[in-house]
N, C-alpha and C positions, 0 to 999 in steps of 0.2 A: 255139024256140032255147033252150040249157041255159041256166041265170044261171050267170055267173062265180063265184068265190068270194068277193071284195068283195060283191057285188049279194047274193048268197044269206047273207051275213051279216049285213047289215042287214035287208035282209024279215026275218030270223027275232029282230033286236035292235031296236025301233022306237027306244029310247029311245040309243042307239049312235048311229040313223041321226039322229035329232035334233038330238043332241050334234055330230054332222060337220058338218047344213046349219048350227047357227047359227055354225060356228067360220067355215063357208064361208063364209056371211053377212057376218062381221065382214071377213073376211080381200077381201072383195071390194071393201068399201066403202071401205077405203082408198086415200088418195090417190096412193099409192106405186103400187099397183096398178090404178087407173084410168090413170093415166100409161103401163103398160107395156103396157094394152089398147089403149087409144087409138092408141100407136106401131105397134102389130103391126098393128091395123086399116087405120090408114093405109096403110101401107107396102103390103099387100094389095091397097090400093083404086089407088094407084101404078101396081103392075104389073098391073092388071086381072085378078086372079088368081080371081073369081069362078066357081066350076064347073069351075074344073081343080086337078085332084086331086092338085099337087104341092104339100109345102108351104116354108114359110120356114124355113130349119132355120139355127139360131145356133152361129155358129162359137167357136174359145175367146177371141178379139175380140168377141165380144159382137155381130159384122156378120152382116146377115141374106143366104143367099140359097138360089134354090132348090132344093130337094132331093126327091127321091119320095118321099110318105108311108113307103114300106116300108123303107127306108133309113133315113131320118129316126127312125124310129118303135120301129125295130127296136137303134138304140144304145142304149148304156150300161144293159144287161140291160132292158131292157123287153120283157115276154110270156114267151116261152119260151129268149131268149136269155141265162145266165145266166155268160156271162163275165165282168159287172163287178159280180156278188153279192155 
């Protein structure tokens, strides 16, 4: 399978992909961010959504509910979609 262009830019920049994980690192361990994991997991574990491949997609309320990955995934230019570029 090809690398994407992220993926193929750090293989070729180690000290780039370095610089991402520790930002990732920092950015994870906050408390702010453990609370937003926490909710999303919950919420998952609620609807027993384990092994089905739709997901919780946040409306402009900030309310979760379900929506198909490709749908979901496919808003606000993500991938090849580049109408909100």
């Amino acid at each position: 399978m090809a690398r994407g262009k992220t993926s193929a830019y750090y293989a070729a920049n180690p000290e780039a992909a370095e610089k991402r994980r520790r930002y990732q690192r920092k950015l994870n361990s906050e408390p702010k961010q453990i609370a937003y994991r926490s909710r999303l997991n919950k919420a998952r574990r609620k609807r027993s959504l384990k092994g089905n491949p739709n997901d919780l997609s946040h409306d402009s309320k900030g309310n979760l509910s379900l929506e198909s990955m490709k749908i979901n995934r496919a808003r606000n230019g993500h991938g090849n979609n580049k109408r909100y570029r």
